[in-house]
MARVEXDREN-239970 format. One record per atom (N, C-alpha, C, CB): x, y, z. Coordinates in steps of 0.05 Angstrom, whole numbers, plus 5000, padded with zeros to 4 digits. Last residue first. Glycine has a CB too. Layout:
% residues N
XYZ ...
This chain:
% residues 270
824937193451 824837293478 822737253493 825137543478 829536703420 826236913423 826937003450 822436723423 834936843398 833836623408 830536873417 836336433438 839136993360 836536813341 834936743369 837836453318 843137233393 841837353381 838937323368 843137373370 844636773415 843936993432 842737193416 846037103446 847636483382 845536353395 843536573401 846536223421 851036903361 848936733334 846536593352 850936403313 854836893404 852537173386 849937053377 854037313353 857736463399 855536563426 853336683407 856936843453 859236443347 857836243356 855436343379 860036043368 863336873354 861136853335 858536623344 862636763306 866036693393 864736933404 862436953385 866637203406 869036283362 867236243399 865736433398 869236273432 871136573327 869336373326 867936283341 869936233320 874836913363 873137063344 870936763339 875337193310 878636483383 876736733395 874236793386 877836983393 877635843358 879236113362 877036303372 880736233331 877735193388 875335423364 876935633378 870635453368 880634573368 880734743382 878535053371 883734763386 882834103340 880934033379 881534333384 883033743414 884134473284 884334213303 881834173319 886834243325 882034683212 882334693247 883134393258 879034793263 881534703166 884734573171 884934603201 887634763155 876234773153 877534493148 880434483154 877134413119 872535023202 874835003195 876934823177 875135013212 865335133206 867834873205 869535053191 867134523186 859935283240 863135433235 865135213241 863935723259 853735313234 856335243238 858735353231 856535063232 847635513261 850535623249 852535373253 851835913268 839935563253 842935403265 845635543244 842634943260 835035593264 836535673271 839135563281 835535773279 830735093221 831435193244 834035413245 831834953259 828834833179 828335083179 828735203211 825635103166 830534303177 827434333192 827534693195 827034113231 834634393145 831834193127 829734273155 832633693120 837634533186 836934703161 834834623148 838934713141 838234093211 836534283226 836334503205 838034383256 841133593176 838833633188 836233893199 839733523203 846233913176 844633963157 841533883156 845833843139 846633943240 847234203223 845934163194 850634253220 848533513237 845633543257 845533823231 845933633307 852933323198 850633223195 848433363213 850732953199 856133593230 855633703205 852833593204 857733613181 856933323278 855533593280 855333723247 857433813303 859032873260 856632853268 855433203277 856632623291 864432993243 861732983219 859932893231 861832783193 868633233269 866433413260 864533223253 867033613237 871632813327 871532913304 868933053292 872332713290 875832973373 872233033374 871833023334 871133473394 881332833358 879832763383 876632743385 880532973402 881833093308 882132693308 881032603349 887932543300 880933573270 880433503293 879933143291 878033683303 880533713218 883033543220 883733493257 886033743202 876734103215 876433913199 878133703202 876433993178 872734263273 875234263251 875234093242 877834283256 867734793294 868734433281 870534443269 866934263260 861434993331 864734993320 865934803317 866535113333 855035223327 857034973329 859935083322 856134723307 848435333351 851335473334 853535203350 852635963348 842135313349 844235243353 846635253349 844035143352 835835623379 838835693370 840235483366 840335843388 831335093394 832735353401 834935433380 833935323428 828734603386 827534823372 829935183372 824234853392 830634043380 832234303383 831034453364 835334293379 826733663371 827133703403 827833973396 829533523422 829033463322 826833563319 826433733345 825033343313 833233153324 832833483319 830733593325 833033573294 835632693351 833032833359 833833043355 831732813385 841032443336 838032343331 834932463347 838232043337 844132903353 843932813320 841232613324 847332633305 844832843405 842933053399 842533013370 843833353406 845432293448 846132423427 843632553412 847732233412 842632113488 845232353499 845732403474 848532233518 839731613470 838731803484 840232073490 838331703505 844231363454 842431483429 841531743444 839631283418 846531193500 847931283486 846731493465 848931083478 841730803515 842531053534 844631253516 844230933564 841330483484 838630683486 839130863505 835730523493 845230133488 845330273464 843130543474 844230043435 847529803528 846030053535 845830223508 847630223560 851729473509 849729403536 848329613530 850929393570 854629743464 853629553475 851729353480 853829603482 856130183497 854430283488 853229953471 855530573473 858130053565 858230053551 855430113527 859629883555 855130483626 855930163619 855530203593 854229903631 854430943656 852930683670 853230373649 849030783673 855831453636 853331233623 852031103637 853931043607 860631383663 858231693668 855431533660 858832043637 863531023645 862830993669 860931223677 865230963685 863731063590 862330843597 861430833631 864230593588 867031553587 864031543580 862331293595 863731503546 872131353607 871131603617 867131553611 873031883595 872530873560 872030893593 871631123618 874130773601 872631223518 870130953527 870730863552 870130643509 874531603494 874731623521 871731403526 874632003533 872331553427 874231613447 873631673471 875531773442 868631493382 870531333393 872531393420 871931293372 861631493371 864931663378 866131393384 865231943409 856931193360 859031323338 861631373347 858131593326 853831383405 854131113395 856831043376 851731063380 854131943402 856231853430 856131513414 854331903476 854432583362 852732183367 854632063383 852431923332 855633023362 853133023372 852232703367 851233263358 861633223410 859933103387 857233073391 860632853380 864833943403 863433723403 863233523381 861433803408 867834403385 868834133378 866533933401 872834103384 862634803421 865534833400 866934643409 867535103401 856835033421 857734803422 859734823403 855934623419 850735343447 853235373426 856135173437 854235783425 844835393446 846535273445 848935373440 846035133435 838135673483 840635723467 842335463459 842635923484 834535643523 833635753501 835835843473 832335993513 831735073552 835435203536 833435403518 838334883508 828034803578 829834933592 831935123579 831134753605 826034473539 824034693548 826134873561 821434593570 829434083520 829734263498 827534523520 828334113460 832333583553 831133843565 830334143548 833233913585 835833373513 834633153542 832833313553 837033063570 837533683483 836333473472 835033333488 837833323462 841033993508 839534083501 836633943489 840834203490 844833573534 843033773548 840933853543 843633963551 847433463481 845733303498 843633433512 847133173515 850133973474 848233903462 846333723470 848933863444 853333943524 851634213513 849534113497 853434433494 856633563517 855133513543 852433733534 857133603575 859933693476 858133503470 856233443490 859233273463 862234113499 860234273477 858533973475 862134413441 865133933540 863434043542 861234163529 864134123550 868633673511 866033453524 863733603540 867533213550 869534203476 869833893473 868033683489 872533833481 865734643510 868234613489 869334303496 871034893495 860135033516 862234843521 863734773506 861834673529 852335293536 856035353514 857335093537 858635863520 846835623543 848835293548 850335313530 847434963544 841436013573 843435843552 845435693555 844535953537 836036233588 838035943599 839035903576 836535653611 832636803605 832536583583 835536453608 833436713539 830937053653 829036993640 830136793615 827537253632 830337013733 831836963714 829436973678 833336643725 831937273795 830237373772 831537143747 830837753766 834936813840 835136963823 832637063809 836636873809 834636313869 835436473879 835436833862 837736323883 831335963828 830136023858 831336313863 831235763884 834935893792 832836033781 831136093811 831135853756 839535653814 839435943801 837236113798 840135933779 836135173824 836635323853 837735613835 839635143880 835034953777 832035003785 833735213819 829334583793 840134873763 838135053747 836035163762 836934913724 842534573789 843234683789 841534973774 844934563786 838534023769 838834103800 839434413809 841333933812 840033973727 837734083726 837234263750 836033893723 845833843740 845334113718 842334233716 846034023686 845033353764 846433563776 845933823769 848833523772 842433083728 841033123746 842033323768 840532903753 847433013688 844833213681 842833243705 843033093656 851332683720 851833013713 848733153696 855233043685 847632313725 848332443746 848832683734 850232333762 848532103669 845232183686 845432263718 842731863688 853032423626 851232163644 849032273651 852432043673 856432853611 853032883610 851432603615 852033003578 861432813618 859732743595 857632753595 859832563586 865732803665 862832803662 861332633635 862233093661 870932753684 870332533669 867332543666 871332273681 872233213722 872933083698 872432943674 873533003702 864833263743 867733423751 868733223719 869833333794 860233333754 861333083761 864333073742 858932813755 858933853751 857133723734 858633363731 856933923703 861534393756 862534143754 861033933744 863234083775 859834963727 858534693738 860034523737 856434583726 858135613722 860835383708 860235163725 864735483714 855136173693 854835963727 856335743700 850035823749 853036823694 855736533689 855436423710 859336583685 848637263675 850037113700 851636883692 847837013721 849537733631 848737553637 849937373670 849137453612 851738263601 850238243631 848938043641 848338403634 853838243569 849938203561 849738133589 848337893535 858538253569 857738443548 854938393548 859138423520 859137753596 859638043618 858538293595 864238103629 858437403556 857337473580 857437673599 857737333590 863037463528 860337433521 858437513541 859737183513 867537443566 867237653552 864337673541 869237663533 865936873570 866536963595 866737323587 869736793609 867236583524 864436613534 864436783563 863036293538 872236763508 870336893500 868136783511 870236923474 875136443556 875836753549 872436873537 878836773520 874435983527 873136013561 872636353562 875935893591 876535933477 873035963484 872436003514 871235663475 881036013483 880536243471 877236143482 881736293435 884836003546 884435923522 882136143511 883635613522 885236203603 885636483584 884836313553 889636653585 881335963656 882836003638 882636173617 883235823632 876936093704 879536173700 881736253670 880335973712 871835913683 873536153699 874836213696 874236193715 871835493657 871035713642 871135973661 868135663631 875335233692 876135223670 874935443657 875735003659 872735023750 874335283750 875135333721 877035253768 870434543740 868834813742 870735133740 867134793774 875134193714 873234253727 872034443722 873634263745 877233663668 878133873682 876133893700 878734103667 877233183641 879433273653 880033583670 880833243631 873733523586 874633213596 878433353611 874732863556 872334173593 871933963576 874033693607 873834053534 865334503626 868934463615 869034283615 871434543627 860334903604 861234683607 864334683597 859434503595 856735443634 858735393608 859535073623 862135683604 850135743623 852235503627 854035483619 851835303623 847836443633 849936283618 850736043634 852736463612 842236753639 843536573648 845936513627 841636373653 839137483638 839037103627 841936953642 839637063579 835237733698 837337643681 837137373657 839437583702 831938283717 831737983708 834237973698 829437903687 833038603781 832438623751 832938293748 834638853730 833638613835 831338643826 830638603794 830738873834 839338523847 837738293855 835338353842 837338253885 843838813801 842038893811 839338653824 841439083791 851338853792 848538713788 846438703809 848938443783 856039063774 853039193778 850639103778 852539343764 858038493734 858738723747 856538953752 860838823733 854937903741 856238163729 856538333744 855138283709 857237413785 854937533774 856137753763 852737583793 858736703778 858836943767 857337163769 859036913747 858836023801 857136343800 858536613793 856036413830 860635453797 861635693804 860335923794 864135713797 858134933830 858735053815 860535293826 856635093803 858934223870 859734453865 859334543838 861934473872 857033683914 858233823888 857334093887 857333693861 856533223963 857433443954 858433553926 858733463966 851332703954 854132793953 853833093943 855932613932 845432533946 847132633968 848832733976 847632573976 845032313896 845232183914 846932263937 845831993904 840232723879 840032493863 842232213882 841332613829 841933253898 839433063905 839232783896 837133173896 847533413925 845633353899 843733183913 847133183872 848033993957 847433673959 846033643938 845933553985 853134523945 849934333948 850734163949 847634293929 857334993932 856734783944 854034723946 857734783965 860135573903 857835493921 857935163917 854635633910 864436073897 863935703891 862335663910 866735463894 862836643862 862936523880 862736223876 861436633894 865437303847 864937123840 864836903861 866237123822 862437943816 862737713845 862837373835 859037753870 865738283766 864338023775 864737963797 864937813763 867838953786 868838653772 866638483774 871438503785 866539413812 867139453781 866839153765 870639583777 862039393866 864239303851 864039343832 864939093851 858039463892 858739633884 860739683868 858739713898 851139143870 853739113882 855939383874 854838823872 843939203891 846739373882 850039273898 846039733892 840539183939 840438973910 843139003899 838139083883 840139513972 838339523957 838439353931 838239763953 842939274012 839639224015 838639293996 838039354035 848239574003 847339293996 844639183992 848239154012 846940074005 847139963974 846939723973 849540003958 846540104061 843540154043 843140014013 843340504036 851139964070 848739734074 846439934062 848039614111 854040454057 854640204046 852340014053 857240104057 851340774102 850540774066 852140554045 851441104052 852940614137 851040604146 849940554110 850240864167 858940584142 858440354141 854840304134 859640254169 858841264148 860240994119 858840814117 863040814123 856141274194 855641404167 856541184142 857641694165 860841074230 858541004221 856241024196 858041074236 865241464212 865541154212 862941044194 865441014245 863441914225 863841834202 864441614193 865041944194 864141724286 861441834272 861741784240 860942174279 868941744289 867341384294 864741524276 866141244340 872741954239 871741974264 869541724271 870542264265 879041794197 875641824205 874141804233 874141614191 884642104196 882941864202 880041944205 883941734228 
């Protein structure tokens, strides 16, 4: 057994490592933090990642990941599917910080709460942290929440990557009552809110990276509005990838998620 003296000792140079920034762990700290949104008070939640050996003094970039319709913040944590997996491998290979956002949990879509949540959430990472770029990944309402994002706030993203999104919400068809209630009311009533969230009519905005994933026989998120941004952002000589599958479903495989990240992370300035 250890003597109190050696006790002390221990405990003494364990807090040096902590004070000095330095975690000692092999794995990610990972943590669910809580705020008050500002926008109306209520409790919400992300989930924080920090890499392994991560040093309070050095800069970091950032990873958002967005999870899709029906789930939560815990999704690009936890689960083993293939894009949560690889942005969660993406990230630990670039030493990036992962932060997963409820962002008004299930039924988000990138309303005007879940983006006042995400800005919210940005400006306290970037308080708490060194930070130098901000990128944004998601998969189905999360890849279409991704692009919006990017479209509503192009100064903030220095990335995209977006697997089975859509990029025109006027156009989609599905989950109109999930959407209509994030919106604030049919598209309709509120056409100029709908346009507004869709990233196909403001390319011009997306100066950053954009990488996409798309199947061709996907009947939930269907492709041809991310084809179309995609041929758009080639005519403005931008940085963009897609990766359609014509016999894919509602779903982007490992390797294509991971391509996607790359492609952002790679093209994006420094």
């Amino acid at each position: 057994m250890l003597s109190r003296r050696m006790m002390l000792t221990f405990l003494g140079i364990l807090c040096c490592h902590s004070t000095s920034g330095s975690l000692l762990a092999d794995e990610p700290l990972v943590e669910d933090i809580a705020f008050t949104a500002k926008l109306d008070g209520t409790e919400q939640r992300y989930v924080q990642m920090l890499p392994a050996g991560f040093r309070a003094e050095q800069s970091h970039d950032v990873l958002l990941a967005l999870h899709g319709h029906g789930s939560d913040r815990w999704q690009f944590v936890k689960q083993e599917r293939a894009e949560c997996k690889a942005s969660r491998d993406f990230a630990a290979r670039h030493n990036l910080i992962f932060i997963s956002p409820d962002y008004r949990a299930a039924t988000s879509w990138m309303g005007p709460a879940a983006e006042a949540d995400v800005l919210q959430i940005i400006s306290e990472v970037r308080t708490k942290h060194k930070i130098s770029r901000v990128f944004i990944c998601g998969g189905s309402m999360g890849g279409s929440s991704a692009l919006a994002f990017a479209a509503l706030h192009p100064k903030l993203i220095d990335g995209v990557a977006a697997m089975n999104g859509t990029a025109n919400f006027l156009e989609y068809t599905q989950f109109q009552d999930a959407i209509r209630a994030s919106f604030g009311g049919t598209k309709e009533a509120i056409p100029a809110e709908y346009k507004k969230r869709s990233a196909e009519y403001w390319p011009e905005v997306l100066t950053m990276p954009v990488a996409m994933s798309t199947g061709g026989k996907d009947a939930l998120v269907p492709p041809q509005s991310c084809i179309r941004l995609t041929s758009v952002l080639k005519q403005l000589n931008r940085s963009v990838l897609l990766l359609h599958r014509e016999e894919g479903g509602h779903e982007t495989n490992y390797d294509d998620s991971l391509a996607i990240l790359d492609f952002m992370y790679e093209k994006a300035s420094h």
